[in-house]
C-alpha positions, -999 to 999 in steps of 0.1 A, spaced: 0 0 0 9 34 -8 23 59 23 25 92 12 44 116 33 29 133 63 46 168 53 32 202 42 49 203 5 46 234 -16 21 215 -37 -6 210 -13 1 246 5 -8 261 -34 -39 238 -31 -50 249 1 -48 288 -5 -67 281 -38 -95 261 -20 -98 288 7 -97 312 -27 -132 291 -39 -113 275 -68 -130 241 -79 -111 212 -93 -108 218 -128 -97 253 -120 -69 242 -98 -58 218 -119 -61 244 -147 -35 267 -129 -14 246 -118 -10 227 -150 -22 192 -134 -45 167 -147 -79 166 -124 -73 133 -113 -41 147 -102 -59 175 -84 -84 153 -69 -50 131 -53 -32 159 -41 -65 172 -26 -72 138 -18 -37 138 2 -39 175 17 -75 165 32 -58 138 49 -29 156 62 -47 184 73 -77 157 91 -103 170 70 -129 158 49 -141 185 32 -134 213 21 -143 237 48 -129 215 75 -95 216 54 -96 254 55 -105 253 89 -74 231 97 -52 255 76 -61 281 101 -56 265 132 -24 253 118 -11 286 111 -8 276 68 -33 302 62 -47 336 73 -79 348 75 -75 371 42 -64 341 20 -102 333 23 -129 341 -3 -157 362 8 -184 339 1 -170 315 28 -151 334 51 -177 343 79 -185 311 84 -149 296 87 -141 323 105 -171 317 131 -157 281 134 -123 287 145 -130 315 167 -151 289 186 -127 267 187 
């Protein structure tokens, strides 16, 4: 079985701020120059370092972990993440 590193790599911190940005799949993969079943592993792996399981639980653990800041976050979303991890 595959073990993929339990490390923050550049990779998955450029996914992360795009998430928290509101970018879907095909978008990220479409700046980044990956294929989406690429995206969906990397995101697949970032979700699993980070203990999340979607998408706002990631960006909520990329807060308390100090990988993002509360102006990396779109608008949309924000005051709802926010909420959470002030609570927390």
């Amino acid at each position: 079985m595959y073990k993929h590193k339990a490390i923050m790599t550049d990779r998955r911190y450029q996914i992360l701020l795009l998430i928290a940005k509101g970018y879907n799949n095909r978008q990220i993969a479409k700046k980044m120059g990956l294929t989406l079943c690429n995206t969906k592993l990397q995101k697949w792996r970032l979700y699993c370092y980070l203990g999340a399981h979607v998408q706002n639980e990631a960006i909520l653990a990329g807060l308390q972990k100090n990988y993002l800041i509360p102006d990396d976050i779109e608008v949309k979303n924000k005051f709802e993440i926010i909420k959470t991890f002030e609570e927390k």
